[in-house]
C-alpha positions in Angstrom: -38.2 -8.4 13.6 -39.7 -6.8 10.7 -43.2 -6.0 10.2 -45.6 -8.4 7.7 -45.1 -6.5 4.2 -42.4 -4.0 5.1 -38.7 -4.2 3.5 -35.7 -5.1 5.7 -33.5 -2.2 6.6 -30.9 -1.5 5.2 -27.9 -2.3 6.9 -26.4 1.7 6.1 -29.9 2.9 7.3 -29.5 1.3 10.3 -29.0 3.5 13.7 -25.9 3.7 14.5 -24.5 2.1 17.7 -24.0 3.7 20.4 -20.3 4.2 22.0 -18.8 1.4 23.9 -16.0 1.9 25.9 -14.6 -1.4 24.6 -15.5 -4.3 22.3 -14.1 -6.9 20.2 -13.7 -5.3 17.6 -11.3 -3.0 18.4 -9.2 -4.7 19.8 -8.5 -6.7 16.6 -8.5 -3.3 14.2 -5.7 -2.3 17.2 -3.6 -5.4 16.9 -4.0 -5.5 12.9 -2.5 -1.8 12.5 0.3 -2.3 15.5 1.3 -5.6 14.2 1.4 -4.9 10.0 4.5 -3.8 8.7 6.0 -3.1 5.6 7.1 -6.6 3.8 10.2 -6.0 1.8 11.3 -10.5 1.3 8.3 -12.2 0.1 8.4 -16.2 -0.2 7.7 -17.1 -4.3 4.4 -18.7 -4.1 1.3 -17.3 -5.5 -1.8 -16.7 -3.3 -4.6 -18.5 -4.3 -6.9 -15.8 -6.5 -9.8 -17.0 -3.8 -7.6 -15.0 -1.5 -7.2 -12.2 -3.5 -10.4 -11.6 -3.9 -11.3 -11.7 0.0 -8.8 -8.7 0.1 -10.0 -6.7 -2.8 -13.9 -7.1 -1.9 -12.5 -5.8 1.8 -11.4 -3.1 0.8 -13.9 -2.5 -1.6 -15.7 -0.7 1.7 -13.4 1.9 1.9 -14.9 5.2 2.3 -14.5 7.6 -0.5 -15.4 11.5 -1.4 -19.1 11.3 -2.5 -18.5 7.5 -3.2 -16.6 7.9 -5.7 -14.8 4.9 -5.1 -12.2 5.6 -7.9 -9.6 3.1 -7.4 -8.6 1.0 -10.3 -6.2 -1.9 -10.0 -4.2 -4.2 -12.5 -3.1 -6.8 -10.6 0.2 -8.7 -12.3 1.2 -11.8 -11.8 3.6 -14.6 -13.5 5.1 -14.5 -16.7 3.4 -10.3 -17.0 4.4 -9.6 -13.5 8.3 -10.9 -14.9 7.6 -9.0 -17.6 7.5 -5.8 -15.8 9.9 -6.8 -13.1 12.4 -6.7 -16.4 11.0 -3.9 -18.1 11.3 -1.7 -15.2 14.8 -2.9 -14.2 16.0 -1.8 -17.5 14.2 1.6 -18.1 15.3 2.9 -14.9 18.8 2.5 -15.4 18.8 4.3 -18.4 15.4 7.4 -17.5 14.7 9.4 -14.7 11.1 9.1 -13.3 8.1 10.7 -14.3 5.3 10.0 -11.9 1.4 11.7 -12.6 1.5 12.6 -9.3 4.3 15.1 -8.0 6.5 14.0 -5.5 7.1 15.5 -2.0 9.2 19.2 -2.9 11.0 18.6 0.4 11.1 16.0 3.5 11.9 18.9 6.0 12.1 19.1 10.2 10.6 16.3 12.1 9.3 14.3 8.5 12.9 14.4 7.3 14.2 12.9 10.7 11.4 9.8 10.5 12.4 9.2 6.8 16.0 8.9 8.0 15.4 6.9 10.5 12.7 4.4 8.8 15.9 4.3 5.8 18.7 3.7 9.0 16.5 1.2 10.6 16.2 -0.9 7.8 19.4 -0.2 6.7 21.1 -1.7 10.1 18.9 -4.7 9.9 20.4 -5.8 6.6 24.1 -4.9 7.6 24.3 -2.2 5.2 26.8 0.3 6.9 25.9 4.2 6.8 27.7 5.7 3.7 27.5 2.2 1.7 26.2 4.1 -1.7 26.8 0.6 -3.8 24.9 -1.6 -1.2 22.0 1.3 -0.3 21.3 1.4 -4.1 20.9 -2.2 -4.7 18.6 -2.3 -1.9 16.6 0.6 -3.8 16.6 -1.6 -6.8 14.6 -4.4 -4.6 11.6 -2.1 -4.8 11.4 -2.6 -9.2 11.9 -6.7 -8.8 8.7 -6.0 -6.0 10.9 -7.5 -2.9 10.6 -10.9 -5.0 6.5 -10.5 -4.5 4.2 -13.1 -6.4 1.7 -10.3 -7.1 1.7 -6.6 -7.5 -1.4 -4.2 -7.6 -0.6 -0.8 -9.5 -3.5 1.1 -7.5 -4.6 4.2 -10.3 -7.1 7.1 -10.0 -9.4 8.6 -12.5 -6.9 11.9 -13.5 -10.1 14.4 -13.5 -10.1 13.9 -9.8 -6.9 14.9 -8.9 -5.6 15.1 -5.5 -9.2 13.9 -3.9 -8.9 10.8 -6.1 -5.6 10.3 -5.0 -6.7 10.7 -1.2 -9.2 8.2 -2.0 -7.0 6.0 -3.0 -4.4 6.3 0.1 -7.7 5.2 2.0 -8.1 2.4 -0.2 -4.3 1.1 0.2 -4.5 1.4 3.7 -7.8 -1.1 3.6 -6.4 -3.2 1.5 -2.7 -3.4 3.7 -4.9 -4.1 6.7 -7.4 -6.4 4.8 -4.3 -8.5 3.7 -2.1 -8.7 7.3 -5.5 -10.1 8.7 -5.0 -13.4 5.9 -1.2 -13.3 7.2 -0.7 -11.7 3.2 2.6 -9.9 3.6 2.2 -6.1 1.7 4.1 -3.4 1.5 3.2 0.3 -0.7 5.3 1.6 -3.6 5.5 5.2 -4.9 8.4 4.0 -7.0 6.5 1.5 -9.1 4.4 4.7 -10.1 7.8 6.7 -11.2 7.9 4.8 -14.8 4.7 5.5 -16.2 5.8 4.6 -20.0 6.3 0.9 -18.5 3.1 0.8 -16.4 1.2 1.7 -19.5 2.9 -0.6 -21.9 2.8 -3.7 -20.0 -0.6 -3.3 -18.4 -2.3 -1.3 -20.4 -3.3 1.3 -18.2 -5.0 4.6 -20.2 -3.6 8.1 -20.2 -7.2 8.5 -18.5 -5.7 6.7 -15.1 -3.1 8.7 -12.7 -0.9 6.3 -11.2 -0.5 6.7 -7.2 1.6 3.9 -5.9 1.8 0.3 -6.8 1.2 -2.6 -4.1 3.5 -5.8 -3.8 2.2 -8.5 -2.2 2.2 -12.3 -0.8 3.5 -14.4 1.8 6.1 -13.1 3.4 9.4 -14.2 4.3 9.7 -13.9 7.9 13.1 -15.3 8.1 14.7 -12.6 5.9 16.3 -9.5 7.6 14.5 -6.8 6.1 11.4 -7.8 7.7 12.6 -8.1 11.2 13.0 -4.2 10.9 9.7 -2.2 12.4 9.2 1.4 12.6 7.9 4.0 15.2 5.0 6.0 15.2 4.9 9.5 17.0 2.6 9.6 20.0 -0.9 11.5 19.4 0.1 14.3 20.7 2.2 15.1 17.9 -1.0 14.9 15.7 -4.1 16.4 17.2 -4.4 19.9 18.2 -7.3 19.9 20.7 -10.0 23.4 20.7 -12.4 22.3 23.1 
């Protein structure tokens, strides 16, 4: 109870908790990132905007260098998300990409063998046989008509802060994932949407001041379709921590 005359506390100057050794809480952050998956058949209808706006002001609490909180979106939907749906369709047949952000110089060792096996995985649940170049490049193509997605989110970073706004922004794409399972929003993160930068910029207006990281693609998914009865792995934490106590 606060005193007669003095100010609450504020909720960030509160002490912290202490450790539990198991709450509530966890347990639903653990079953949200087991259970979310990357949505590549999304059903046509839009989310209401009410829902939209739960997600974003979610992940609006993602933690940033200094608070930065640099993330930008422009969210598309109907006739401007068809719009770029067709605009991208045809520029990529006919450029090659040209992303702010450089992609990966190699996928080599154990990060080449994962990305094989995430693109096998998905690959076997659709029936598309290994060495199928016609049918593995139409299934690339589903990433510019967003997986049939109502919305998309192309997530963008003030350029002057380079890679920490773009780290900032992984955070925030992770928050929003998470924030959008919990609704039962289907999501799934694109770096190829940010590959056509002339498009992004034309049809939503985004400013040469903006690095593009990844675009977001998002609604209710189609749990019937194959490609989302396709889940992969994770390496054990071994594989991730290097202990010096």
């Amino acid at each position: 109870m606060t005193a007669p005359g003095t100010a609450p506390l504020h909720p960030a100057l509160a002490p912290a908790p202490a450790a539990v050794a198991d709450s509530a809480a966890f347990h639903t952050l653990s079953e949200l990132l087991h259970t979310r998956y990357s949505c590549r058949a999304f059903l046509p209808q839009p989310l209401p905007r009410t829902t939209i706006e739960r997600m974003l002001a979610t992940a609006q609490r993602t933690a940033s260098w200094c608070n930065a909180q640099p993330w930008q979106l422009h969210i598309a939907s109907g006739n401007t998300l068809e719009r770029l749906r067709s605009a991208l369709q045809a520029h990529v047949a006919a450029s090659a990409p040209t992303p702010d952000l450089p992609w990966p110089r190699e996928y080599r060792g154990v990060y080449q063998e994962r990305r094989r096996e995430c693109g096998y995985g998905l690959y076997e649940a659709l029936g598309i046989a290994k060495g199928d170049r016609e049918a593995s490049a139409q299934q690339a193509a589903q990433n510019f008509a967003m997986f049939g997605a109502p919305h998309v989110a192309i997530v963008t970073s003030d350029e002057a802060l380079g890679v920490y706004g773009a780290v900032d922004c992984g955070a925030y794409v992770s928050s929003f994932m998470l924030a959008a399972h919990s609704l039962g929003v289907g999501s799934i993160a694109q770096a190829a949407l940010a590959a056509y930068l002339g498009v992004l910029r034309e049809v939503l207006g985004i400013g040469a001041d903006r690095n593009v990281v990844c675009g977001i693609s998002f609604g209710l998914p189609d749990l019937a379709h194959p490609a989302n009865q396709f889940r992969t792995t994770r390496a054990g934490v071994a594989s991730a921590v290097v202990w010096k106590d």
